[in-house]
C-alpha positions as CSV (number, residue, x, y, z in Angstrom):
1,X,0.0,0.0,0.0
2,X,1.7,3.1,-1.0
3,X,2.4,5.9,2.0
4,X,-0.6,9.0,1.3
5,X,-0.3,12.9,2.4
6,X,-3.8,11.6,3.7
7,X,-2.3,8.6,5.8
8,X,0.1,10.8,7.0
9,X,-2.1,13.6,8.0
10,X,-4.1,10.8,10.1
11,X,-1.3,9.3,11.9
12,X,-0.2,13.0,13.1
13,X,-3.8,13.9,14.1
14,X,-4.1,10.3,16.6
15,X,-0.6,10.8,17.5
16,X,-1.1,14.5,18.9
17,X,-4.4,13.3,20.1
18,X,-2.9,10.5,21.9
19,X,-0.2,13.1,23.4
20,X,-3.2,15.4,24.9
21,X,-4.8,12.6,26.4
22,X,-2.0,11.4,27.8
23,X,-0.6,15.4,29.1
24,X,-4.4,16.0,30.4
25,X,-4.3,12.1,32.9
26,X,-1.2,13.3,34.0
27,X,-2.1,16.5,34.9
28,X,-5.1,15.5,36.7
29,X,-3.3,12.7,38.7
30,X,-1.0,15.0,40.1
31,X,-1.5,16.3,43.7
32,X,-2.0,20.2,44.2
33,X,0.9,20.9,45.4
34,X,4.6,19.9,44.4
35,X,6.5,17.7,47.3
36,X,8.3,19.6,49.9
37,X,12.1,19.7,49.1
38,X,14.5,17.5,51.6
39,X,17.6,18.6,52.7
40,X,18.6,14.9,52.9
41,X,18.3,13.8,49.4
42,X,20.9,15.0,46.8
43,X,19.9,15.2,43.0
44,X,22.1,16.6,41.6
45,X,26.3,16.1,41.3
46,X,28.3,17.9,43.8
47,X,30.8,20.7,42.5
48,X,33.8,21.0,43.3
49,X,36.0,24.6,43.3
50,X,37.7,25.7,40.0
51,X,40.3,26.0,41.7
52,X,40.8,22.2,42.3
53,X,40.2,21.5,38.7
54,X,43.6,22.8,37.3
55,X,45.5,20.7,39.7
């Protein structure tokens, strides 16, 4: 079967369909207010000075 503007067209319509459906559960699954920062975890790397880097 040979590939169509209009087969083409369709896929991106379900496809960005499929993407706002899926945005909007997510959004309404989430709680109303973000989760309160710990001082505990660690998400990121740590730095170190620049001075230390030219060692």
């Amino acid at each position: 079967m040979p590939d169509t503007k209009l087969g083409r067209e369709r896929k991106k319509r379900g496809k960005r369909r499929q993407l706002e459906s899926h945005l909007t559960r997510r959004e309404l699954e989430a709680a109303d207010e973000p989760p309160k920062p710990s001082v505990d975890e660690v998400d990121g790397e740590f730095l170190t000075e620049p001075a230390k880097l030219h060692d």
